[in-house]
C-alpha positions as CSV (number, residue, x, y, z in Angstrom):
1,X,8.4,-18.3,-4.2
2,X,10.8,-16.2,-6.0
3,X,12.1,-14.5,-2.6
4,X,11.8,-17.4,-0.4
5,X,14.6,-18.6,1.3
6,X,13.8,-21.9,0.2
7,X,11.0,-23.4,-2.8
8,X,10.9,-26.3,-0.7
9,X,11.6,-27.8,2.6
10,X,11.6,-31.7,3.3
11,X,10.8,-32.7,6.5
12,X,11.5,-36.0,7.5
13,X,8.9,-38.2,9.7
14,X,11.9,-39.9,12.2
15,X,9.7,-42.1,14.5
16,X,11.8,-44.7,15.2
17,X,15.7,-45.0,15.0
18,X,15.6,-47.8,13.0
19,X,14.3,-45.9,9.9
20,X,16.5,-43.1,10.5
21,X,19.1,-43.8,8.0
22,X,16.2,-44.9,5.0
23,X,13.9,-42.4,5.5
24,X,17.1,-39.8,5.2
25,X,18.6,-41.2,2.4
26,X,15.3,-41.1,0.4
27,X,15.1,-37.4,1.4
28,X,19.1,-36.6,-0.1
29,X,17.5,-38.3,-3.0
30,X,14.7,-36.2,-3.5
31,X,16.4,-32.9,-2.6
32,X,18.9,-34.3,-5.1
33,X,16.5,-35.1,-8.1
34,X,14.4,-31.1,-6.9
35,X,18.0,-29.5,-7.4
36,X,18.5,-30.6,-11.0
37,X,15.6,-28.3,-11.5
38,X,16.1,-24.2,-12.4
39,X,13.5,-22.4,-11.5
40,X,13.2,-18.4,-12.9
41,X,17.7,-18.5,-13.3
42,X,18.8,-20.6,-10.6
43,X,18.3,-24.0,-9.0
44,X,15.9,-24.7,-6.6
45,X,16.5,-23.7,-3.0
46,X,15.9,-27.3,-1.1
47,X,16.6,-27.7,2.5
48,X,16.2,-31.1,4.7
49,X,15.3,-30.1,7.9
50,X,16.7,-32.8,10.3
51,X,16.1,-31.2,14.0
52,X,14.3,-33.4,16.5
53,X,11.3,-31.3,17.2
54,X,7.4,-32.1,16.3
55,X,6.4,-31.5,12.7
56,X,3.8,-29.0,13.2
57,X,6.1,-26.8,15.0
58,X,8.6,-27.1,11.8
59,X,5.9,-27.1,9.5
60,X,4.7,-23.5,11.6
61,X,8.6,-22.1,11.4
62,X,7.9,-22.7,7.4
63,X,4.8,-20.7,6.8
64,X,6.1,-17.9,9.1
65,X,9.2,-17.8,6.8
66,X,7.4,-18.1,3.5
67,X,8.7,-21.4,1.9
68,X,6.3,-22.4,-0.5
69,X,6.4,-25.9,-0.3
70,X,6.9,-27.9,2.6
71,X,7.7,-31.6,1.9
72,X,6.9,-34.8,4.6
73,X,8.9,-37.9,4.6
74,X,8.1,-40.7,6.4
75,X,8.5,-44.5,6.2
76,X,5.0,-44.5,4.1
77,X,6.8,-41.8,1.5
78,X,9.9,-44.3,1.3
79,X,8.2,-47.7,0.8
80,X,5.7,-45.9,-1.7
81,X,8.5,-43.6,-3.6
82,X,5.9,-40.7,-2.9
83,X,6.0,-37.3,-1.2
84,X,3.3,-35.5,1.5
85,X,3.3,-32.0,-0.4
86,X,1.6,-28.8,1.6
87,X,1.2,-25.7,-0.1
88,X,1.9,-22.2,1.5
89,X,-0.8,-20.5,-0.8
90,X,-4.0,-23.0,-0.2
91,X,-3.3,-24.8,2.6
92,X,-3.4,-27.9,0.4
93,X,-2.3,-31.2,1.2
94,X,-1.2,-34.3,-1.3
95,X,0.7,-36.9,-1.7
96,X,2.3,-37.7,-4.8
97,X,5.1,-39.6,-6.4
98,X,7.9,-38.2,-5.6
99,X,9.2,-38.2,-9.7
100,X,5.9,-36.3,-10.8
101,X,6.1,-34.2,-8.0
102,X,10.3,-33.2,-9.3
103,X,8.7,-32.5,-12.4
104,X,6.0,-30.7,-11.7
105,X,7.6,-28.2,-9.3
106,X,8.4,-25.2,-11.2
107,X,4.7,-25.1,-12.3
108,X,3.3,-25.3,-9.3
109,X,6.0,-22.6,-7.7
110,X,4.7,-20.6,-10.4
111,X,1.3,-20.9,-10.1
112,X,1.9,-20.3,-5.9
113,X,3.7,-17.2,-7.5
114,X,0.5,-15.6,-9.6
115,X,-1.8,-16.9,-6.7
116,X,0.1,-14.6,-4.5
117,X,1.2,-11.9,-6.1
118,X,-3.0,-11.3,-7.4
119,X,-3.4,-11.7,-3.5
120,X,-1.2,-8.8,-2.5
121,X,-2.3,-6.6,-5.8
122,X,-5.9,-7.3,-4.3
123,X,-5.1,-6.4,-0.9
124,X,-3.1,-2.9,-2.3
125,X,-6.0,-1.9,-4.4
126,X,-8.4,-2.4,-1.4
127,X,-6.2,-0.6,1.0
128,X,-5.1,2.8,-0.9
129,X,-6.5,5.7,0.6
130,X,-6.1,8.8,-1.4
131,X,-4.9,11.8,1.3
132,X,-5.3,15.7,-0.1
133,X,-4.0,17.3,3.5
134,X,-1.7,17.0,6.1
135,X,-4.6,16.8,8.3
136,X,-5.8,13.9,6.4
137,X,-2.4,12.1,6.1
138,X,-1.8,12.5,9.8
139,X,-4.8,11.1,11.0
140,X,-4.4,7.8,8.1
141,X,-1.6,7.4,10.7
142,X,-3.3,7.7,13.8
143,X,-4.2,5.1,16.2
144,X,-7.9,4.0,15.4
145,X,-10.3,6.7,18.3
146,X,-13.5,5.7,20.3
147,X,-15.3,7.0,16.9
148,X,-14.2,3.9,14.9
149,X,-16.7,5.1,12.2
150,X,-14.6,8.5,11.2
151,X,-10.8,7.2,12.2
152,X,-8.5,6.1,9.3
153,X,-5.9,4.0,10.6
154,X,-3.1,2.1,7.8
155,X,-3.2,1.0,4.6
156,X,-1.4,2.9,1.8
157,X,-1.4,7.1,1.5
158,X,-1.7,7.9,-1.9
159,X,-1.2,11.6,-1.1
160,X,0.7,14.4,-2.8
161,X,4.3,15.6,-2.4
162,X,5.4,19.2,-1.7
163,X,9.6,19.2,-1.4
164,X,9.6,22.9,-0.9
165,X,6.8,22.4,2.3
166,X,9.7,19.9,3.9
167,X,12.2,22.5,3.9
168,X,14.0,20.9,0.5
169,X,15.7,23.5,-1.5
């Protein structure tokens, strides 16, 4: 959450043009009531996406970028003063008033943030290698042979440094 472009993207649910103007005005409100909000120094990155396209392939665009929070908006949303909330980190999916949710969305950012951040410590831990030769370092590099069992392919090197071997003074 800390380096996404956005914390949160609403997307509104524009079925028919006669809700058009309601169901955007109730997202500028929410965006509105989320940006009062500071979350780790500055105020939350909201964006309304308005673009006529189908809201999986928006919703898609969103977890490819890494916005945590993705936000649906329909007429239900409007008439109920709720939100349709889906998390990047669990795949979860709620609704909620739309005032709890503004309250509640620096801790769950933050909780998205130690979710995350134990996933990617996890996954560097699993993948160190430790490399003692350039042998050994150049095959970690190597495209994975027909003997799967003895190839090393990716991950991190933990391997040693010689400047004078580079040609360093």
């Amino acid at each position: 959450p800390r380096l996404a472009p956005y914390h949160v993207v609403i997307m509104p649910v524009l079925r028919k043009e006669e809700e058009r103007a309601n169901i955007l005005a109730y997202c500028q409100q929410v965006k509105k009531r989320l940006q009062e909000q500071v979350y780790h120094g500055e105020v939350l990155r909201v964006h309304i996406d308005e673009r006529d396209m189908s809201g999986g392939d928006k919703g898609w665009e969103y977890v490819k970028k890494g916005v945590p929070l993705r936000v649906e908006i329909g007429p239900r949303e409007t008439v109920g003063n709720t939100v349709y909330c889906m998390r990047r980190d669990t795949g979860e999916k709620q609704a909620m008033p739309s005032e709890q949710f503004a309250l509640s969305v620096r801790s769950i950012l933050d909780e998205i943030q130690s979710r995350l951040y134990a996933r990617a410590e996890e996954n560097l831990k699993a993948n160190i290698r430790p490399v003692n030769s350039l042998k050994e370092l150049e095959a970690f590099f190597t495209s994975p042979s027909a003997d799967e069992e003895t190839a090393i392919f990716g991950g991190f090197a933990l391997a040693h440094w010689n400047e004078k071997a580079i040609g360093h003074p």
